[in-house]
Steps between C-alpha positions, in 0.01 A plus 500: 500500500248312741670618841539854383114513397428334824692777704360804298152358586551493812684850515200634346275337741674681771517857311100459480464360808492862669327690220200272508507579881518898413239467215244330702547708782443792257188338349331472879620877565311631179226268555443594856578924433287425254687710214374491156667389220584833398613565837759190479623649137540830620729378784702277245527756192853593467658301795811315390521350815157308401625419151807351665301304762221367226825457247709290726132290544433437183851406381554210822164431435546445058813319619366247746186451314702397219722266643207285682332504155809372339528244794145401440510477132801288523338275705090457361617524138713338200610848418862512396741681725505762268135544468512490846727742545363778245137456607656561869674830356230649299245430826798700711497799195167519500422518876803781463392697243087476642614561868697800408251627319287508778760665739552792223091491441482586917786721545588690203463856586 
């Protein structure tokens, strides 16, 4: 189980390693053109190729989250494994279920 959680970290790690690049260089365009927030929303209302980018974020970003966490419970705490475990998954579900709420909250049309 260990070397398989190790790998998917570090799969996700390189999944978000280019859409942190592409979100921050969005940030600094909106920033600098200065567009509103209502300006941003109306660009992202409807676009599936936004839900898929923001999507694909949240889910390597649930994922890898939740591994470390498991890795760092494991290690700071007398938690059983499988307290360890669970707490691990319900972090990952709720980072999920949160993060894709937020991608249908900005680009539901």
């Amino acid at each position: 189980m260990e070397p398989r959680l190790w790998l998917l970290q570090r799969a996700t790690a390189l999944v978000m390693a280019p859409l942190v690049v592409v979100h921050l260089v969005l940030i600094v365009y909106a920033v600098q053109g200065g567009l509103s927030a209502e300006e941003i929303l109306a660009r992202t209302r409807g676009s599936l190729a936004w839900a898929a980018f923001y999507g694909l974020f949240v889910l390597a970003a649930a994922l890898h989250a939740a591994i470390g966490l498991r890795s760092i419970l494991r290690e700071a705490t007398r938690l059983s494994p499988a307290a360890v475990a669970l707490t691990a998954l319900a972090f990952a579900v709720l980072l999920i279920l949160l993060g894709l709420r937020a991608v249908y909250a900005v680009t539901a049309g």
